[in-house]
N, C-alpha and C positions, 0 to 999 in steps of 0.2 A: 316174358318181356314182349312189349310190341314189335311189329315191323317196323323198321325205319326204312323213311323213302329218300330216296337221293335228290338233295337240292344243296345248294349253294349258301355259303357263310353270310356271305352278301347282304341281303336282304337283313338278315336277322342284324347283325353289326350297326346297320343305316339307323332299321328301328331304336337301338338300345342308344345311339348317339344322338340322336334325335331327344329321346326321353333324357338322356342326360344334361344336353345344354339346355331344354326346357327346366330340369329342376332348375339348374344352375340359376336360369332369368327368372324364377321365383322364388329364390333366397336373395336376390338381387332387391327386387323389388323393396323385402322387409327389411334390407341392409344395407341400404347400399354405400352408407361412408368407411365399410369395411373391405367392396371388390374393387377389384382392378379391373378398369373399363376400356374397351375400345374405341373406336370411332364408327358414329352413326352409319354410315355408308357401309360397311360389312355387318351391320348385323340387322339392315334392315328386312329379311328372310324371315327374322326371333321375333324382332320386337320394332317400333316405333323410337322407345327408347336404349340408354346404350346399354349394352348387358354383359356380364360375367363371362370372361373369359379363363378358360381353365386348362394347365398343360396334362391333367390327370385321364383326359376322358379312355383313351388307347388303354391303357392301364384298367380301369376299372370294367371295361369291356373282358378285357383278358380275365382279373380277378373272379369276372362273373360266371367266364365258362369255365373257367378253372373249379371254380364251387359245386358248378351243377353237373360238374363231372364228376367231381366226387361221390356225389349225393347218387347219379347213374349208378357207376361202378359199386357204389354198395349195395343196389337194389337188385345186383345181376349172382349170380350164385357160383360155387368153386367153381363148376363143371365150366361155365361159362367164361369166366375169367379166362382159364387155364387157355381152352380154346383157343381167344383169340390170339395167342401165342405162339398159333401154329401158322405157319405160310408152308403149304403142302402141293409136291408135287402132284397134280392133276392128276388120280389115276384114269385109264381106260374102261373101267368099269365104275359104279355106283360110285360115280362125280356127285351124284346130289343128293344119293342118301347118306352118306359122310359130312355133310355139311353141318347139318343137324346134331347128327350121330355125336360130333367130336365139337360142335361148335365154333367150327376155324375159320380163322383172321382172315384166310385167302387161300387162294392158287395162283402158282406158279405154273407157266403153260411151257410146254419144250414143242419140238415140230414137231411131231408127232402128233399134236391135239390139231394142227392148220393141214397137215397133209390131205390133197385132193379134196380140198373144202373150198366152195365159195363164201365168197364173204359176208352174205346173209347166211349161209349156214353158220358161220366162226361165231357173228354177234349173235344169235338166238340162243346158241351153245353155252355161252358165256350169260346172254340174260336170264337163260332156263336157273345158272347157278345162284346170282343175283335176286332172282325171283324166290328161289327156295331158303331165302338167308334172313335168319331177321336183323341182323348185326351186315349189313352191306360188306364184301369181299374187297379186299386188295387182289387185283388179278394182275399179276404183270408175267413179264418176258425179258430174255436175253434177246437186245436188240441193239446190238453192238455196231456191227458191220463187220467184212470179211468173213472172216472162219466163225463167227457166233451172229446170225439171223434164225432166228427162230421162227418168224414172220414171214420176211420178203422171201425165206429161199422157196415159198409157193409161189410159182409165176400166176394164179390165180388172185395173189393180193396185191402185185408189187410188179411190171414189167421184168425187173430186174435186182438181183437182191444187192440191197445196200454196202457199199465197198467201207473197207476196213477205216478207220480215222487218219490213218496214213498215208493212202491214196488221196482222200475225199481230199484233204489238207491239199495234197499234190496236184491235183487237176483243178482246186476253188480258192483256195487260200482260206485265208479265218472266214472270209462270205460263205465258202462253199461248207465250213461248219456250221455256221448261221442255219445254213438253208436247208443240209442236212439232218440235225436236230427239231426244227420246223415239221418237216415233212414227217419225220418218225413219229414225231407227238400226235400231227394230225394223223395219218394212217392208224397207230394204236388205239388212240379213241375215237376214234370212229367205230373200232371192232370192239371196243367195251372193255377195251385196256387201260388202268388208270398207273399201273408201275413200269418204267424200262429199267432192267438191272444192271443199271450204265449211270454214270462212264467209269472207265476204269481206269486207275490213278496211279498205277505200278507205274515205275521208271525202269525199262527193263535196256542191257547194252548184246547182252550176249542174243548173237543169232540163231543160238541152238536150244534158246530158254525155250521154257514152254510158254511166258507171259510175251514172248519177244515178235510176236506178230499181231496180237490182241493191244500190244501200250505204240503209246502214240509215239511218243520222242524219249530218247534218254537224254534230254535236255530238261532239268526241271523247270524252268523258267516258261518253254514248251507245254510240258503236260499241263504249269499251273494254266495258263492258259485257255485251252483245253475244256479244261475241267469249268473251268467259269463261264464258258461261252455254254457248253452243255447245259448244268446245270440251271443257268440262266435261262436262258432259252426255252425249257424243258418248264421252268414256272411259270415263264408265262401263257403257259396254255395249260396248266394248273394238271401237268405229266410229272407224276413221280419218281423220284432220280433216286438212287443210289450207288457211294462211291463204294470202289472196291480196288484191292481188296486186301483192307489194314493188316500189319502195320505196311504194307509194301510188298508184294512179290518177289521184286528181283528178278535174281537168275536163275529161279530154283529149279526143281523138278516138276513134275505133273502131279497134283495131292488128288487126284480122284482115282491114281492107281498104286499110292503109294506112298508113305511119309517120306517127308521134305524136313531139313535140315537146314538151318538158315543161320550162318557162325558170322556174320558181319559183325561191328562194333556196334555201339548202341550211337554212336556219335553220327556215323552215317545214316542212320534213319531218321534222327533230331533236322541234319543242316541239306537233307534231301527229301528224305521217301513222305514224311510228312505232309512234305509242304503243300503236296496238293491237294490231302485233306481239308490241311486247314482252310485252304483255298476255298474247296469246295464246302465246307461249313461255311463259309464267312457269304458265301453267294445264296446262303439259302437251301442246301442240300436239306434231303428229308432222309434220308440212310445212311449208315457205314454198313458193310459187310465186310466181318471179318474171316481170313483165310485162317487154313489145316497146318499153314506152316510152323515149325516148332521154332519159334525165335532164340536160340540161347543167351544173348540178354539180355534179354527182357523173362523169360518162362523157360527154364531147359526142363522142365518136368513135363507141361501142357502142348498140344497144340492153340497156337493164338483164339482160337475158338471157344477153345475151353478155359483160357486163363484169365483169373480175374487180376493178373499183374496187366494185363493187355487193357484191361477195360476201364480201368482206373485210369491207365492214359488218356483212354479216348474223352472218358467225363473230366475229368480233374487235371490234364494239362492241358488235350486240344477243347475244352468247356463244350463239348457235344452234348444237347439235350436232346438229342431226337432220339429214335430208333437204331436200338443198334439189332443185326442180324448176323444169326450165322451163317457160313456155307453150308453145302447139303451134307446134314449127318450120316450120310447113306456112303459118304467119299471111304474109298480105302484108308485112306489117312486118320481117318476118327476109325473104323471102323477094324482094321488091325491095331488100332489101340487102345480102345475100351469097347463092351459090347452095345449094341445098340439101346438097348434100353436105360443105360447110366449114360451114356455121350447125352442124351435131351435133359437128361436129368441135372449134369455136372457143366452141360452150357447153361442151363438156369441158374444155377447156383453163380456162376461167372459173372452173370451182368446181361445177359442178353437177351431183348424183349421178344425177338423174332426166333423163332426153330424153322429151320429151312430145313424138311423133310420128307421123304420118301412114304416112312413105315410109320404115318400116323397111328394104327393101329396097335402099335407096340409100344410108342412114342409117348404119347397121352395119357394111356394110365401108368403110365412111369413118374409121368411129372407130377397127374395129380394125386397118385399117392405120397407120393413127396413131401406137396404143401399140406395135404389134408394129416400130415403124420408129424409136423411142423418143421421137416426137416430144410423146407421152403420156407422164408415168412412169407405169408400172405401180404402182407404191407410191400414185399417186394413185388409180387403177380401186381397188386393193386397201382405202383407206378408205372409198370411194364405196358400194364391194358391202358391204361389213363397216354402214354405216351404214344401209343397206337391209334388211337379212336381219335388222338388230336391231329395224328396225319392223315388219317381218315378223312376230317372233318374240312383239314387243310386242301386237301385234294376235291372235295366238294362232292364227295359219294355219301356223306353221313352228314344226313339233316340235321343243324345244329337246334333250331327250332325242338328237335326231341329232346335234345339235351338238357337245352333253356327248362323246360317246360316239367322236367322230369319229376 
């Protein structure tokens, strides 16, 4: 496959609308006691005379890339499919010979990869990755505020690292969310960050939770809020969001040392923990990430990660077309409950486009002997990758131009 260079949908959409209301004033021309016309004054741009106007064109633009994604993704092979499936923790060693090696969707950066780095060193780091990809990376970060900066907590990127959404709220009001989201987006891309693994959508009331200094308000009216102003905010400087972390948190325990146990009613998470999803779809969200929590129910067997009772929610009641991901398969929670190499396996089977993982190494040929053994369908990898490349594309790191053109 070729490289693809990063540029913007933009351009490419202009052209194809362009071509299209041209057709249109040329079926006009040979027809015209059958279009519905405007007035001379708006179409003098097209034509002299008046010309076809048509509510299809958004639509047939969509249709187009939809088509020449198909036609991509079939010309890309298992290995590559499978790949872009992974969102993999950054290791410390051979970051860019695994890129290749495994074919992956992205990295995920923790502080560890910013510690005592300037910030020309962080973007070169990140464009060395970029550079060796032929399918552009999703690179993002936990860039929350408080207790999760992965970023700012180097006083070498950031004066000061970013306070929690319950301060920021407290010393700015909704401006000081405004402005805080703002500035995250710009600082992230600037360093060749295009995902922040935010915001987070838990309702959490206990003091002693583990989500209870990480959520904003145990007011859902609050988090929706929240979450709309984020996410909002966040698109328009074309930084990718993801909510977390479905179906809801809560009160529970900490799942990266341990299963979590989650015996509420199903009625509380319908007329609360929802809503901010829904919220946060209906604003444009490009992710869910789903938690290790074992929801009893909804799935007493699974962790929500792994349940394809969970995931069906998320497509077929909260109508999520995007990306859905997991938590890190690496968490205690998955990982005293199945071994590492069936968790990637049995979150694919579930529904989930994204594997948020550690041990790509172990991870990947797990999955694609999987598909290649049909115990995957490939029609499944095939909408997983096509829903990927499209937030790719959204994001403006995947030159749709390749796409078009495939």
């Amino acid at each position: 496959m070729k490289k693809i260079n990063s540029k913007k949908i933009t351009s490419v959409l202009c052209i194809v609308l362009v071509l299209l209301f041209s057709s249109c004033g040329t079926q006009k021309k040979s027809n015209s006691s059958s279009s519905t016309t405007v007035s001379t004054s708006e179409t003098t741009t097209f034509s002299t005379e008046p010309t076809t106007t048509t509510v299809e064109p958004t639509t047939n633009i969509e249709e187009t890339l939809d088509n020449s994604l198909d036609n991509y993704i079939s010309k890309m092979t298992t290995e590559e499919k499978v790949g872009q499936m992974f969102y993999v923790r950054c290791p410390n060693t051979n970051g860019l010979e695994q890129i290749n090696q495994y074919h992956i969707g992205g990295y995920i950066l923790f502080g560890k990869d910013f510690e005592n780095k300037t910030k020309e060193e962080v973007k070169s780091t990140i464009q060395s990755y970029q550079d060796e990809a032929k399918i552009p990376l999703l690179i993002g970060v936990d860039e929350e505020g408080g207790t999760v900066v992965r970023v700012s907590s180097n006083l070498e990127l950031r004066e000061n690292p970013f306070l929690s959404p319950k301060d920021t709220f407290a010393n700015g009001g909704w401006d000081g969310i405004i402005n805080d989201a703002e500035e995250k987006a710009k600082l992230l891309l600037s360093l060749g960050i295009n995902v922040n693994m935010a915001p987070d959508c838990d309702i959490t009331s206990d003091t002693n939770g583990f989500m209870y200094d990480r959520s904003f308000s145990d007011n859902v009216d609050d988090v929706d809020k929240f979450v709309s102003t984020v996410v909002s905010t966040s698109k328009e400087y074309h930084l990718g969001t993801v909510l977390k972390h479905f179906p809801g948190y809560g009160n529970n325990v900490d799942t990266h040392t341990g299963i979590a146990y989650d015996n509420r009613d199903y009625s509380e998470f319908t007329e609360k923990d929802f809503k901010p999803f829904i919220t946060g779809i209906n604003a444009g969200a490009d992710c869910i990430l789903v938690s290790h929590n074992i929801v009893n129910c909804i799935d007493k067997n699974y962790p929500a990660s792994l349940s394809e009772n969970v995931h069906k929610i998320i497509r077929n009641q909260l109508n999520f077309n995007g990306v859905i991901m997991t938590d890190d398969l690496i968490m205690d929670a998955i990982t005293q409950f199945t071994g590492d190499e069936s968790a990637a396996v049995i979150a694919t089977k579930a529904g989930n486009d994204l594997l948020c993982c550690s041990s790509v190494d172990t991870q990947y040929p797990a999955v694609l002997k999987a598909v290649k053994n049909n115990e995957i369908p490939i029609n499944q990898i095939n909408d997983s990758v096509k829903r990927i490349l499209k937030w790719k594309i959204d994001l403006g790191i995947l030159d749709a131009d390749t796409i078009l053109n495939s």
